[in-house]
C-alpha positions as CSV (number, residue, x, y, z in Angstrom):
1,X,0.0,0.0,0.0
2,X,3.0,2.0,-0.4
3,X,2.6,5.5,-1.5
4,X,-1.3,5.6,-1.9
5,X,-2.4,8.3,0.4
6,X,-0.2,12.0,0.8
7,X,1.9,11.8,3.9
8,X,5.5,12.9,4.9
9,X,6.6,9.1,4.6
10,X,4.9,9.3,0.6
11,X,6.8,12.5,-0.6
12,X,9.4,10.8,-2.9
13,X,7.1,8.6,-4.1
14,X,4.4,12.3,-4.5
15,X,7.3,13.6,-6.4
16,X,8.2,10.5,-8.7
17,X,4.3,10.7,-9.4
18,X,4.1,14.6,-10.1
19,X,7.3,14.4,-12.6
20,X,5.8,11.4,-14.6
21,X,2.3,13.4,-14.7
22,X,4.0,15.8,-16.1
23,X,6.3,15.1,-18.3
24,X,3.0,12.6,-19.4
25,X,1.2,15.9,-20.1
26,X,3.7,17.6,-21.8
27,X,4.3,14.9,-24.1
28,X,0.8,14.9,-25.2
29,X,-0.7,18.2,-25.9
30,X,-2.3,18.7,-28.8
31,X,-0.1,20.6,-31.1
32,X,-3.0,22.5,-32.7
33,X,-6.8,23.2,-31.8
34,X,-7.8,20.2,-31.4
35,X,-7.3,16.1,-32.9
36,X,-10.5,16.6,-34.9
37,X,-13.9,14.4,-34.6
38,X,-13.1,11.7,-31.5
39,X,-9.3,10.6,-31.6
40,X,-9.1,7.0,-31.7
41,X,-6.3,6.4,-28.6
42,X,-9.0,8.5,-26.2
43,X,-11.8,6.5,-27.6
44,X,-10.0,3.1,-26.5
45,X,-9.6,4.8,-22.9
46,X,-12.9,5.6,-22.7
47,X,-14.1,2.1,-23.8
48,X,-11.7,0.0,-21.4
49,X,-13.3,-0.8,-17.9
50,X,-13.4,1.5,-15.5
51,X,-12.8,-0.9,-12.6
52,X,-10.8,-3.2,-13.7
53,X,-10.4,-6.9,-11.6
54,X,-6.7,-5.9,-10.9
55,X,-5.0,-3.0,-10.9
56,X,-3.4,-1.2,-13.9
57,X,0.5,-0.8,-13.6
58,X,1.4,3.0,-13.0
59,X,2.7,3.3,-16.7
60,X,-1.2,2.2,-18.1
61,X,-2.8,5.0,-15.7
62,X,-0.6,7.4,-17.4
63,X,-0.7,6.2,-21.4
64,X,-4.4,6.8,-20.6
65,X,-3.5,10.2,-18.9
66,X,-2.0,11.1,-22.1
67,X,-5.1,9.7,-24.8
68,X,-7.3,12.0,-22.4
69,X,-4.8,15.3,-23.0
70,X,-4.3,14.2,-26.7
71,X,-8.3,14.5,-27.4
72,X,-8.4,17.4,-25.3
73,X,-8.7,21.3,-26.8
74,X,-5.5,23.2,-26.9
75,X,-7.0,26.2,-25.0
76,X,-4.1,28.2,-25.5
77,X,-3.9,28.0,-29.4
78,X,-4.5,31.0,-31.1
79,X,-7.3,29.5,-33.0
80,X,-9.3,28.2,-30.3
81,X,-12.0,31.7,-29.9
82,X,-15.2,29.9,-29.2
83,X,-16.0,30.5,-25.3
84,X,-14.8,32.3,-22.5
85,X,-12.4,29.7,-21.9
86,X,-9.1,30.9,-20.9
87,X,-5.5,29.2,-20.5
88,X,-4.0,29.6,-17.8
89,X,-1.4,31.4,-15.7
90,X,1.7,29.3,-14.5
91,X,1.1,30.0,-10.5
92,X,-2.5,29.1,-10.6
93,X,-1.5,25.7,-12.2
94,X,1.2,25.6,-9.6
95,X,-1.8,26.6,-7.3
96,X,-3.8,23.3,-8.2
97,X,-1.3,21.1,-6.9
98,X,-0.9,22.2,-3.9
99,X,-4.8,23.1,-3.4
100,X,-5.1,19.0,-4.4
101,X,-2.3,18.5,-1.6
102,X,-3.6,20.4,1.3
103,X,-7.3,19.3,0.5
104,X,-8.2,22.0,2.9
105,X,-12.0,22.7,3.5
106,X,-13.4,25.9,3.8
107,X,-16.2,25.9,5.6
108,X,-14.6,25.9,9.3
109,X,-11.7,27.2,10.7
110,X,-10.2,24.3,12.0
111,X,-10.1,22.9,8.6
112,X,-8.4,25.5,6.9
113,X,-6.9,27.6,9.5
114,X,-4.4,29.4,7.1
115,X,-6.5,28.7,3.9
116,X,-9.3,31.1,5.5
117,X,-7.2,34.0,6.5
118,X,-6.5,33.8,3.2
119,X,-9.3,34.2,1.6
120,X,-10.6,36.5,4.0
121,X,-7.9,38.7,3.0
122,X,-9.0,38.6,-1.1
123,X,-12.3,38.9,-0.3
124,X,-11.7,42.0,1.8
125,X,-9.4,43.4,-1.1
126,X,-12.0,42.7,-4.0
127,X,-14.7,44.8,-2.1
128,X,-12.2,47.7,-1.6
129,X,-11.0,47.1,-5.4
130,X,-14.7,47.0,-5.9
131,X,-16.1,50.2,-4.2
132,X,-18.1,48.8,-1.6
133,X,-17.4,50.1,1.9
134,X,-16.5,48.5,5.3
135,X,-19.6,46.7,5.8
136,X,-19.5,44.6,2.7
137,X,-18.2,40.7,2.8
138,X,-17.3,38.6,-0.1
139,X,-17.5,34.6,-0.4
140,X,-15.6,32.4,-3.1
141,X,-17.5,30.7,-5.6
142,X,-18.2,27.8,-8.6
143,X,-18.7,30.6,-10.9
144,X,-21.1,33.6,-11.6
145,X,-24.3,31.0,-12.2
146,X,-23.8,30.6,-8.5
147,X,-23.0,34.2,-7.5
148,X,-26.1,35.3,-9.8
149,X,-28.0,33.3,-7.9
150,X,-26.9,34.1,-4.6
151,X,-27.2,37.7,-5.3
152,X,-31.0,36.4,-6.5
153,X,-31.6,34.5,-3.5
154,X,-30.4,37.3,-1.2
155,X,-32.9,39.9,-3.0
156,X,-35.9,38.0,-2.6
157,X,-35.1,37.1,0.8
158,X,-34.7,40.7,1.7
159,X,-37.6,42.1,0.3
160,X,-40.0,39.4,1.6
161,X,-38.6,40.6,5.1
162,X,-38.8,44.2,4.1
163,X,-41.8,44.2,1.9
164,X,-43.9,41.9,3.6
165,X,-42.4,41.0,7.2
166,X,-42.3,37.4,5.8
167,X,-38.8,35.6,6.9
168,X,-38.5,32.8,3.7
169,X,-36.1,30.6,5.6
170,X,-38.8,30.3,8.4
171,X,-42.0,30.6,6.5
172,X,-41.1,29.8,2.9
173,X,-42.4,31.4,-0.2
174,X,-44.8,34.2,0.6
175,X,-48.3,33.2,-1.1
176,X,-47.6,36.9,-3.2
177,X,-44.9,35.8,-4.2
178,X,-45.8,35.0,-7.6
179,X,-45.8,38.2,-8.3
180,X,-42.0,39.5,-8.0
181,X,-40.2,39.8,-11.2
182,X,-36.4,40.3,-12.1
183,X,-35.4,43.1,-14.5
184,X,-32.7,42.3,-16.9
185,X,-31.3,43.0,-20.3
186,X,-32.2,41.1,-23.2
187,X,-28.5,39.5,-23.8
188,X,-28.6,39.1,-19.7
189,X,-27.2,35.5,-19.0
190,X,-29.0,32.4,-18.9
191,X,-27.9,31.6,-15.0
192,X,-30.2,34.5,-14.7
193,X,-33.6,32.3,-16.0
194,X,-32.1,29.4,-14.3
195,X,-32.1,31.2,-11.2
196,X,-35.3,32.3,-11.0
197,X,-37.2,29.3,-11.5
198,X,-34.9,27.6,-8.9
199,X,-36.0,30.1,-6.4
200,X,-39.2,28.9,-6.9
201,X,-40.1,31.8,-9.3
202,X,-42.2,31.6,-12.4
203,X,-41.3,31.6,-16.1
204,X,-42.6,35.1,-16.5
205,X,-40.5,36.1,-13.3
206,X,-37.4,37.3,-15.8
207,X,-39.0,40.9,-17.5
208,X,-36.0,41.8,-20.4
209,X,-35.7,45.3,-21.0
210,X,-34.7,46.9,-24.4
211,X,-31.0,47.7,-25.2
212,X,-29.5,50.3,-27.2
213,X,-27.6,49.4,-30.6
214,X,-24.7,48.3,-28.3
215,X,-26.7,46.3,-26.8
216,X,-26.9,47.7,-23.1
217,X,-29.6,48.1,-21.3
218,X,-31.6,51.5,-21.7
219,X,-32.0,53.2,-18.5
220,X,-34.9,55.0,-19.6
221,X,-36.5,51.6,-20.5
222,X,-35.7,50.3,-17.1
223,X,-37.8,52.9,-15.5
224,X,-40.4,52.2,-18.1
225,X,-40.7,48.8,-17.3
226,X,-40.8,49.5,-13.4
227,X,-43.9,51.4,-14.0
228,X,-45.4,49.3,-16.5
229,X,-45.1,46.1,-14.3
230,X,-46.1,47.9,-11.5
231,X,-49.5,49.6,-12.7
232,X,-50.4,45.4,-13.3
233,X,-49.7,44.6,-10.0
234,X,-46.3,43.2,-9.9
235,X,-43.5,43.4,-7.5
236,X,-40.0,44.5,-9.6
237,X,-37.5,43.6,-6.7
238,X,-34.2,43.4,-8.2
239,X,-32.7,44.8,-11.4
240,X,-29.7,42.7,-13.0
241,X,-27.1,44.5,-14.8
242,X,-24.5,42.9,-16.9
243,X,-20.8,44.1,-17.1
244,X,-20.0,41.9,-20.2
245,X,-22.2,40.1,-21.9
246,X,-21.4,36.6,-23.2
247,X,-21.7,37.6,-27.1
248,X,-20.5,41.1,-27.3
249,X,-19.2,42.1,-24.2
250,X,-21.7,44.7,-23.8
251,X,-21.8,46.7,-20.5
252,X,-24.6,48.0,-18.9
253,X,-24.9,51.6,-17.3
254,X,-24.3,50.9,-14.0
255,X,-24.6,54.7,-12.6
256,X,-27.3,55.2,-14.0
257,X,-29.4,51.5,-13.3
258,X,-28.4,52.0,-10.3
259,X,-29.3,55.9,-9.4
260,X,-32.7,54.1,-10.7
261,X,-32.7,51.0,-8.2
262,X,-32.1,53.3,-5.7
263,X,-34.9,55.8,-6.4
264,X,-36.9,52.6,-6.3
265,X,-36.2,50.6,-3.4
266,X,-34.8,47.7,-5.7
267,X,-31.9,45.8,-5.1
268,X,-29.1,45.9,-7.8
269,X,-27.4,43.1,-8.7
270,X,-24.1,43.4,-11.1
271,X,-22.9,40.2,-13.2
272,X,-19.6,41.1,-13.7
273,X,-18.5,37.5,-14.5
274,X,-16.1,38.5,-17.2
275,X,-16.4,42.5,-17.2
276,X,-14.8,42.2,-13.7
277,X,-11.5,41.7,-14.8
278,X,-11.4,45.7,-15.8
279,X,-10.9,46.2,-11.8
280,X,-7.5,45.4,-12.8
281,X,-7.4,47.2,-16.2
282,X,-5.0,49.9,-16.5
283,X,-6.8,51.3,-19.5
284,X,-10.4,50.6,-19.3
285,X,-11.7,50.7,-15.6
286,X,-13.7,53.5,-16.0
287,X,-15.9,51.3,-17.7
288,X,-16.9,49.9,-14.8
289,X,-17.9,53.4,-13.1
290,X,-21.0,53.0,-10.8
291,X,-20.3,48.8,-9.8
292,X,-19.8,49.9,-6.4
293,X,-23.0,51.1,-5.6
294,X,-24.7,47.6,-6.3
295,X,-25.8,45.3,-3.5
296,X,-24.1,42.7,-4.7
297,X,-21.6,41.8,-7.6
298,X,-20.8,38.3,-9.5
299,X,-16.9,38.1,-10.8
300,X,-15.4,34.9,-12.2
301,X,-11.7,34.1,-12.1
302,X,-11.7,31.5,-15.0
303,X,-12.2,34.1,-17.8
304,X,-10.2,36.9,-18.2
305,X,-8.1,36.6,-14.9
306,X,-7.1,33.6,-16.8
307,X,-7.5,31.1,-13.5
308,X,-8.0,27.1,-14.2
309,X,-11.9,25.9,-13.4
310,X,-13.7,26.9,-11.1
311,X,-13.0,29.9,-9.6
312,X,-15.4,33.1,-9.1
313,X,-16.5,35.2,-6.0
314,X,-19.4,36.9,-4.6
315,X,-19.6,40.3,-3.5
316,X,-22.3,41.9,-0.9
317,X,-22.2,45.6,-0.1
318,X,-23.7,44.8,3.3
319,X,-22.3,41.1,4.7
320,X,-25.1,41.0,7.2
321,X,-27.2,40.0,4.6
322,X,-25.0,36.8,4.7
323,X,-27.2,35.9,8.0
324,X,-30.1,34.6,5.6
325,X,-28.7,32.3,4.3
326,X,-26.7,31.3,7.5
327,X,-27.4,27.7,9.5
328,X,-25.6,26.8,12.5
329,X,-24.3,23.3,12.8
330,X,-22.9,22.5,16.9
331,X,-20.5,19.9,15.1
332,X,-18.7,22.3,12.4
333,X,-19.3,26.2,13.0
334,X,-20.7,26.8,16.2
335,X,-21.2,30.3,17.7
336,X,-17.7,31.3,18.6
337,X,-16.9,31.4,22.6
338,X,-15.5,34.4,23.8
339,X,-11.9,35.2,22.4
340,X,-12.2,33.3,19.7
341,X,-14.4,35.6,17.2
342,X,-11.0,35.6,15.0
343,X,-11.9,31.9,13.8
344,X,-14.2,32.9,11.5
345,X,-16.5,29.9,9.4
346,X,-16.7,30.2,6.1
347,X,-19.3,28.5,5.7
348,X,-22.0,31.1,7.4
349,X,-20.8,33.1,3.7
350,X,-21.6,30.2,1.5
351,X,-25.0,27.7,0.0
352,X,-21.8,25.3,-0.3
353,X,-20.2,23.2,2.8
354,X,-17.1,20.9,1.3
355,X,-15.5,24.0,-0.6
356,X,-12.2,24.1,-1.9
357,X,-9.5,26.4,-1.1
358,X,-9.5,28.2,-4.8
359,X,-8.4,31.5,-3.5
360,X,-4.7,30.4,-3.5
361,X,-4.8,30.2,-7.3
362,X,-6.2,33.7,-7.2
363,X,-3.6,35.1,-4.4
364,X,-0.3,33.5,-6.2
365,X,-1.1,34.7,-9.6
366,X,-1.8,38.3,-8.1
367,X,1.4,38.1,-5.8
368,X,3.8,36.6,-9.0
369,X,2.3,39.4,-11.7
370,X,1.7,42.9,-9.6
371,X,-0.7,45.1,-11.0
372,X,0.8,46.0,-13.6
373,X,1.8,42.9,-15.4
374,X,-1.9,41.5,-14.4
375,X,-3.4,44.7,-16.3
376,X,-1.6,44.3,-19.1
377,X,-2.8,40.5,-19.8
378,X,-6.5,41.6,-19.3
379,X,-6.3,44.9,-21.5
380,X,-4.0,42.9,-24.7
381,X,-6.9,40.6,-25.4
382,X,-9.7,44.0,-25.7
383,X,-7.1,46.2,-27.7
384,X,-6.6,42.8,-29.5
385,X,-10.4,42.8,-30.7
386,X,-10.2,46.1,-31.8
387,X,-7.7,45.4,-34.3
388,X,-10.2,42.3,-35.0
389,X,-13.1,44.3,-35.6
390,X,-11.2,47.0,-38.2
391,X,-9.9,44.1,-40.5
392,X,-13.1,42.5,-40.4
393,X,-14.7,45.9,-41.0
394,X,-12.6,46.5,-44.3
395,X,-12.8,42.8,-45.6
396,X,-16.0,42.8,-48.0
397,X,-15.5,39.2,-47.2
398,X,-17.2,39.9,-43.7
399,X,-20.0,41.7,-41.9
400,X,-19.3,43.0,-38.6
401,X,-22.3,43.3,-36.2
402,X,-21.4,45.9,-33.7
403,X,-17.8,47.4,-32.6
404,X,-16.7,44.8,-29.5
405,X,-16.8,46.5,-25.9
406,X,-14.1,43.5,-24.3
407,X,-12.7,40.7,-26.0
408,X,-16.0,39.7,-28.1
409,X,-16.2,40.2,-32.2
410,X,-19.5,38.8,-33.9
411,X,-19.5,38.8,-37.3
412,X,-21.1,36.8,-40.1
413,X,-20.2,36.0,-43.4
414,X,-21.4,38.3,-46.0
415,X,-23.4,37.0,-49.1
416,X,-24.0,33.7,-48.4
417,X,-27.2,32.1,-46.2
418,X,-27.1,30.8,-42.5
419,X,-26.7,27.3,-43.6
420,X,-23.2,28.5,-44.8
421,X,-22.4,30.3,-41.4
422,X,-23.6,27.4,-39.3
423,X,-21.8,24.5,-40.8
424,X,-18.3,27.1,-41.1
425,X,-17.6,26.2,-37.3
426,X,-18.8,22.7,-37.0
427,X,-16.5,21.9,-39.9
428,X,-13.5,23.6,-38.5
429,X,-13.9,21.9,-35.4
430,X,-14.9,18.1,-36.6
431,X,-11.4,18.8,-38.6
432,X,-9.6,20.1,-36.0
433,X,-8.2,23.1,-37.6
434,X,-10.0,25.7,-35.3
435,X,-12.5,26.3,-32.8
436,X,-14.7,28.7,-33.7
437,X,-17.4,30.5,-31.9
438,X,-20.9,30.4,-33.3
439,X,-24.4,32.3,-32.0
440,X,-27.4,33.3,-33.2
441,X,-28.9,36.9,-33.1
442,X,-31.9,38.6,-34.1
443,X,-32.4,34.6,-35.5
444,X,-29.8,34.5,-37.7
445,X,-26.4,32.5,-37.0
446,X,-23.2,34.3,-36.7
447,X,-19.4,33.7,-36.0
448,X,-17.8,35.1,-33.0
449,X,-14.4,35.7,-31.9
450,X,-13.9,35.4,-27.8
451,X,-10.5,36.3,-27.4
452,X,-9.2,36.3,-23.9
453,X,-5.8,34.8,-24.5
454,X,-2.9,37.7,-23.9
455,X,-0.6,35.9,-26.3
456,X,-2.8,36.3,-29.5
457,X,-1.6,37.8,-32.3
458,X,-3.3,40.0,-34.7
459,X,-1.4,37.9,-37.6
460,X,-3.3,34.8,-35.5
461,X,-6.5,36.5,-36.3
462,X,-5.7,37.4,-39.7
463,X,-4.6,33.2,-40.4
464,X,-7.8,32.1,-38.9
465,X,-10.1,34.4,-41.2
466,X,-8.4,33.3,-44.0
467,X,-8.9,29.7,-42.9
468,X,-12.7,31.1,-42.4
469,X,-13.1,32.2,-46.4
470,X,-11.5,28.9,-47.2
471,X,-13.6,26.4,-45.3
472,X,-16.5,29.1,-47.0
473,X,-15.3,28.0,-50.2
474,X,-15.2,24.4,-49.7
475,X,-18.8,24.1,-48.5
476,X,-19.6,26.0,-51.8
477,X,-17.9,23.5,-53.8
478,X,-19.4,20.9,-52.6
479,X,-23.1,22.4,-52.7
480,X,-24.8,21.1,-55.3
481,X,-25.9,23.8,-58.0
């Protein structure tokens, strides 16, 4: 049983592991994209059983390590612009392993003793990075479809006390409650929807409101919509604004939205999953100007702060509203006896129990870069889509939809139908020569261009249009006439 479980007495045999993974790694990634279709060797992994009668020598494990990283997408390739799906930075990878190693726990202290003085310490940074003031609290999250819906869950819970002196964690679901509604934007995100319904909300909770032609939502709409929803007896509780939308990177007006919550009485709610990185911007903060008078803010890590999966947080301008969604267990966070109000449990901040420590990825990538080399990652890939944009612009070749606000560049191909800009991507990828991003607006399918890797190349971009037109002109050849 040598060697099986971490320990001081294991570390040589830890190490010889670690090396092996990764030199098993490094001899497997995929030179381009991505293998194309569903390589073969990862197919044969897959199919073999998955608890075998004996055990598999150390070098089998590891060949089918390597069929797994072979079949996998080379997110750092130039040419791989679909999602918000970064690479990653060298100290959060470092980060992993000894996340994996420590296994802390963060939901009580004596799990995680220096893992939550740590995080406690990010969290308190973000909300000053943020704007919110000394009673705000932050937790560490999945992502932003778990921040969105904390934020969610915290606004309905608060008005219900407010609105109707009706605690939901004693009482449940006021019987009026069918009548609150979310305000949104039109491109809001789909954890938005998802949300709401899992807050026992109906369909018709989620109220869209109009955008301008970039897409952002129009404060004078919002206040529209307030009034509208009101005069047919509805209860508007919280308004959702998005810094960064998934397809164009669109950013709402916080200021405005929320001199507009405030007037009234909503709770304001900021998805700032990718927009967020512009806290560290050097060039394009202001474009966050008003995100620290929401209630509470959504920011993901594993976009454009270019940390592995998962990693986001959750920001609250008052922490006390932490207290709704807090349960006391005697055998893991008990109230604290006196003198010991230091060993603070994470879990009173969090829906999750088991959580791991994530904010170390976060805290060495921030220590090894410094502001300014961390700025300079997130603003390359934005000045990066700018130069995008102008060459597709100029290329009759193209249509560009709007002029991109982050990293985002939708397009379409000009002169030919949808069928054409549909099967474009699916061909690129089955082929393994890119991965391309694909949505549909206004019902028609378009190409998109997510670029949130700092080491792309404009001369990248121009090769993969050019690859574009090509694969264009191979589906035409084979259409019949």
């Amino acid at each position: 049983m040598k060697g099986l479980v971490f320990s001081p007495a294991s570390l040589a045999d830890w190490l010889d592991l670690l090396n092996r993974t990764a030199e098993t790694i490094a001899n497997h990634l995929p030179a381009g994209p991505y293998a194309g279709g569903m390589p073969d060797a990862a197919a044969r992994t897959m199919a073999a059983p998955i608890l075998p009668q004996t055990a598999c020598s150390p070098e089998q494990v590891l060949a089918g390590l390597g069929a797994v990283v072979a079949g996998s997408v080379g997110i750092w390739h130039p040419h791989v612009t679909a999602h918000l799906h970064c690479p990653v930075l060298l100290p959060a990878l470092a980060a992993e392993v000894a996340i994996a190693a420590l296994n802390a726990s963060m939901d009580s202290f004596d799990q995680a003793p220096a893992a939550t003085l740590v995080e406690n310490r990010l969290c308190e940074w973000l909300c000053d990075r943020a704007g919110f003031g000394a009673r705000s609290g932050a937790t560490f999250t999945s992502g932003a479809t778990q921040s969105n819906f904390m934020g969610l869950l915290l606004a309905r819970d608060a008005f219900s006390a407010s609105y109707w002196d009706h605690p939901t964690r004693l009482k449940g679901l006021h019987p009026e409650s069918r009548r609150l509604r979310i305000l949104c934007s039109t491109d809001a995100h789909f954890s938005i929807a998802k949300a709401a319904f899992q807050l026992g909300l109906a369909a018709d909770a989620v109220v869209p409101v109009g955008g301008d032609t970039d897409r952002r939502m129009r404060p004078e709409a919002l206040s529209q919509t307030i009034t509208d929803l009101r005069q047919l007896g509805c209860l508007p509780f919280v308004v959702v604004a998005t810094a960064g939308t998934t397809d164009f990177g669109a950013i709402d007006p916080l200021r405005e939205i929320a001199a507009i919550a405030q007037r009234e009485g909503m709770w304001l709610h900021v998805d700032a999953a990718y927009g967020g990185a512009l806290l560290l911007s050097g060039c394009y903060r202001d474009r966050l100007v008003g995100i620290g008078l929401a209630d509470s803010v959504a920011i993901d890590f594993h976009k454009a702060f270019l940390q592995p999966v998962s990693c986001g947080a959750f920001l609250v301008a008052d922490a006390a509203y932490f207290k709704l969604i807090e349960v006391v267990a005697d055998y893991l966070n008990p109230d604290p006896e006196p003198g010991d109000e230091a060993f603070s449990h994470l879990v009173n901040r969090s829906l999750m129990t088991t959580r791991r420590f994530d904010a170390l990825k976060l805290w060495m990538s921030l220590q090894w870069l410094g502001e300014r080399g961390y700025a300079e990652l997130i603003d390359r890939p934005i000045d990066l889509a700018r130069e995008a944009a102008a060459m597709l612009a100029a290329d009759p070749a193209f249509t560009l939809l709007a002029e991109p606000q982050l990293g985002c560049v939708v397009f379409r191909l000009a002169n030919v139908d949808d069928r054409v800009n549909r099967e474009v991507p699916r061909r690129l990828f089955q082929e393994g020569r890119a991965v391309l991003g694909h949505t549909r607006i206004d019902g028609r399918y378009c190409l998109k261009l997510t670029l949130i890797n700092p080491l792309t190349r404009i001369e990248d971009i121009a090769a993969l249009l050019a690859m574009i037109v090509t694969c264009r002109d191979e589906i035409a050849a084979l259409t019949p006439r």
